[in-house]
N, C-alpha and C positions, 0 to 999 in steps of 0.2 A: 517557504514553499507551500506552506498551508493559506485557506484562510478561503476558498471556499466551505460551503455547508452541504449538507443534502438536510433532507425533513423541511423545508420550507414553503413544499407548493401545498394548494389544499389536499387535507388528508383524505376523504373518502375520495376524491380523481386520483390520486398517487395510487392510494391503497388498488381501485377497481384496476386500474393500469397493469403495475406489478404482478396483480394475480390475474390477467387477463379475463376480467370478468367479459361476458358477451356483447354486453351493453356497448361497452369502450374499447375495447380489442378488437373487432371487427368494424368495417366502414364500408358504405356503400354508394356510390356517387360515382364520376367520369374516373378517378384516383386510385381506382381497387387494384390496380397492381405493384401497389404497397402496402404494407402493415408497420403495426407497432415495432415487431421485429423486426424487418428491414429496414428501417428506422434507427434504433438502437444499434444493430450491427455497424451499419454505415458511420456514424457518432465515433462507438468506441474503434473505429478502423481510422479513422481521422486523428481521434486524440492518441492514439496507439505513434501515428506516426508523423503528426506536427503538435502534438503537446495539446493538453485542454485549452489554453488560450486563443489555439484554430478550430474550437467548438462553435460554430454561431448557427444559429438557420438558416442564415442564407450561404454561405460556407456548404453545409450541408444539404440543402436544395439542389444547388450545385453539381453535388457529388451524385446525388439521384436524379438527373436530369426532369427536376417538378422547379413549380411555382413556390416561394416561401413559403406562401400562407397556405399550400396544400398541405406544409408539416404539420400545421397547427391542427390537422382536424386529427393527426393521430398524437402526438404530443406538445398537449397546447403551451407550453412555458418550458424555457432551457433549465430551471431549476429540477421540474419534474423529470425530464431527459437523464439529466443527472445522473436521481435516484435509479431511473430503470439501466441506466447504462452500468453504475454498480452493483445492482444488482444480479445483471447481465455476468459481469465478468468474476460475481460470486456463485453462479449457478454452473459456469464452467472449471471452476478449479479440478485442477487433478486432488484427489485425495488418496493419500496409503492406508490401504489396510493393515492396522495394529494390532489387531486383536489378539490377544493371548499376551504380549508382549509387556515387558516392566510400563510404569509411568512416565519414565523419564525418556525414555523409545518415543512413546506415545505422544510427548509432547512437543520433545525435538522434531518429529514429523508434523505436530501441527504448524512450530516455529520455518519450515523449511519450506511449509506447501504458501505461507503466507509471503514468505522472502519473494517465491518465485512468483506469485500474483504481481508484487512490485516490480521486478523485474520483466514482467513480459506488461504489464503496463504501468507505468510509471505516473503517468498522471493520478492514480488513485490513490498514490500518497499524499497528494495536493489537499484531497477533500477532508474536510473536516467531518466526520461520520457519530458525532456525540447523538444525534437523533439519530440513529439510522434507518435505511430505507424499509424496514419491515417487509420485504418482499418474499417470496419463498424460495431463492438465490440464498438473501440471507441468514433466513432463520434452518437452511440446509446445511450453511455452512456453523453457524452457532453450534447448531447439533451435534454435530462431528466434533467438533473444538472441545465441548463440555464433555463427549463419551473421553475424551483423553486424559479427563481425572476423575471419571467417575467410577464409584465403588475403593475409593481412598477415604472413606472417612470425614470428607471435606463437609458443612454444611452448602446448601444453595448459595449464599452468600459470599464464600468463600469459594468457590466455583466458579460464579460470575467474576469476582475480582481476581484469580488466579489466571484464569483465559487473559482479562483485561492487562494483567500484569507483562505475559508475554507478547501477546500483538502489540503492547506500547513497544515493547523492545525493539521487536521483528521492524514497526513503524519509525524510529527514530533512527535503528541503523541503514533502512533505503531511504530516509534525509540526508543523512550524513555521506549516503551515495551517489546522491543526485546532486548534491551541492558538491564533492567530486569532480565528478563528470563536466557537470558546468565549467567548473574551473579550468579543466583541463579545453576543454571545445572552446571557450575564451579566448584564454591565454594559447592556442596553439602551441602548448610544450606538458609535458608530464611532467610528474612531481620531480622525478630524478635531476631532467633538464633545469625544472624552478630550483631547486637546490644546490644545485654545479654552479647557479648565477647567485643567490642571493647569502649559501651558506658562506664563501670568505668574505664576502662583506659582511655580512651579520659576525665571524669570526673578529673582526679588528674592534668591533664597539664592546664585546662581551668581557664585562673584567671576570675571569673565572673565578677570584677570590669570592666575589660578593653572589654569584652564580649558580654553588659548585653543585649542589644537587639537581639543576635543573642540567647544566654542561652535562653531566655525567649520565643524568636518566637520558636522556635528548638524545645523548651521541649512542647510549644503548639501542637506545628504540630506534633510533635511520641507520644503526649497521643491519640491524636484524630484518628491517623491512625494504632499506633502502628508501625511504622515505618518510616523513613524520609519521603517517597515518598507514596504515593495514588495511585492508577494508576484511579482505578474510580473516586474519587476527584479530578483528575487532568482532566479528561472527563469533565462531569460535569462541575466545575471551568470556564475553557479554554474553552464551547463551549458554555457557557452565555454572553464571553466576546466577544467572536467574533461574537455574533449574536445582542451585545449591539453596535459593532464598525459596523456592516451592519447598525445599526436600525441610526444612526445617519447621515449616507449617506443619507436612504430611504431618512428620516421625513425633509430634504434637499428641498427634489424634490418638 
């Protein structure tokens, strides 16, 4: 589900962009009743609600009643778009105020504001963000992320990779939601209905002798969930473990 990038258009038009410098943020010609941001907006409302693959310029021209190559004078390459459209929907995050509160408060609500970013758009799990877009979206939400272990003792280094350790998590469990969901809007049935068809047949092939631990854990975990997979069990679960693998760094220090 991954396997676009952001970081790939040139850097100083990315960078002037993002931070809206004057230069490139404002335009002036027959087209002034659009900007960067109306731009951006209309993008991430598109991929909100046909998936980034319905991302194009002329898709999006469309949707603003202009000319293609009118987009181009406010965001010349869909790469660049990208960046501003994640950075876009990292400049709106809700965030909770922790303050006062333990670390592990502090970080489950980082883990929580990042699930819901996935969940109200889903395409941003797609993007591969190892460059990230440097924007001040982003580096507002870094911010925030890094106050939620800071004054633990951590050095810098272990700061940066402790944030990185939870948003891989946060990030791998809206994969594992998305590839879900696909499945289910595919196949037109839920796990229960794929189970009710395929679990007595998969029953007749399974010698339990040669099995027994997988029979046993297997039939544990789909009484309990009614399914193979949890998605909130798997929340839950995965974000006790990663905040027991922080707590062992901390209590280090």
């Amino acid at each position: 589900m991954t396997g676009v990038r952001t970081g790939d258009a040139d850097p100083a038009q990315t960078l002037a962009l993002l931070w809206r410098e004057p230069a490139t943020a404002s335009r002036h010609g027959p087209a002034q009743r659009l900007s960067v941001d109306l731009v951006v907006d209309a993008a991430i409302a598109l991929a909100d609600s046909e998936g980034l693959a319905a991302v194009s310029m002329r898709r999006l021209a469309d949707r603003l009643s202009v000319a293609a190559m009118t987009l181009y004078t406010y965001v010349p390459t869909k790469s660049l778009l990208l960046d501003l459209m994640l950075d876009s929907v990292y400049a709106a995050m809700q965030r909770q105020d922790t303050s006062g509160q333990g670390w592990r408060r502090r970080v489950t609500a980082v883990a929580q504001e990042n699930r819901a970013l996935f969940e109200a758009h889903s395409w941003a799990v797609q993007v591969a963000s190892n460059r990230p877009p440097l924007g001040p979206g982003q580096l507002a939400k870094y911010e925030h992320e890094l106050s939620a272990l800071e004054g633990l003792g951590l050095s810098d280094i272990e700061q940066d990779a402790a944030v990185g350790y939870v948003l891989g998590f946060v990030r791998l469990y809206a994969i594992d939601v998305g590839s879900a969901r696909a499945a289910r809007r595919d196949s037109d049935v839920d796990d229960q209905q794929w189970w009710a068809v395929h679990g007595p047949l998969l029953a007749r092939l399974i010698d339990p002798a040669r099995f027994a631990t997988a029979v046993r854990v297997g039939a544990a975990a789909g009484a309990a969930h009614g399914s193979a997979w949890s998605a909130e069990h798997a929340w839950s679960f995965g974000l006790e473990r990663v905040l027991d693998g922080l707590a062992a760094l901390i209590e280090r220090q």
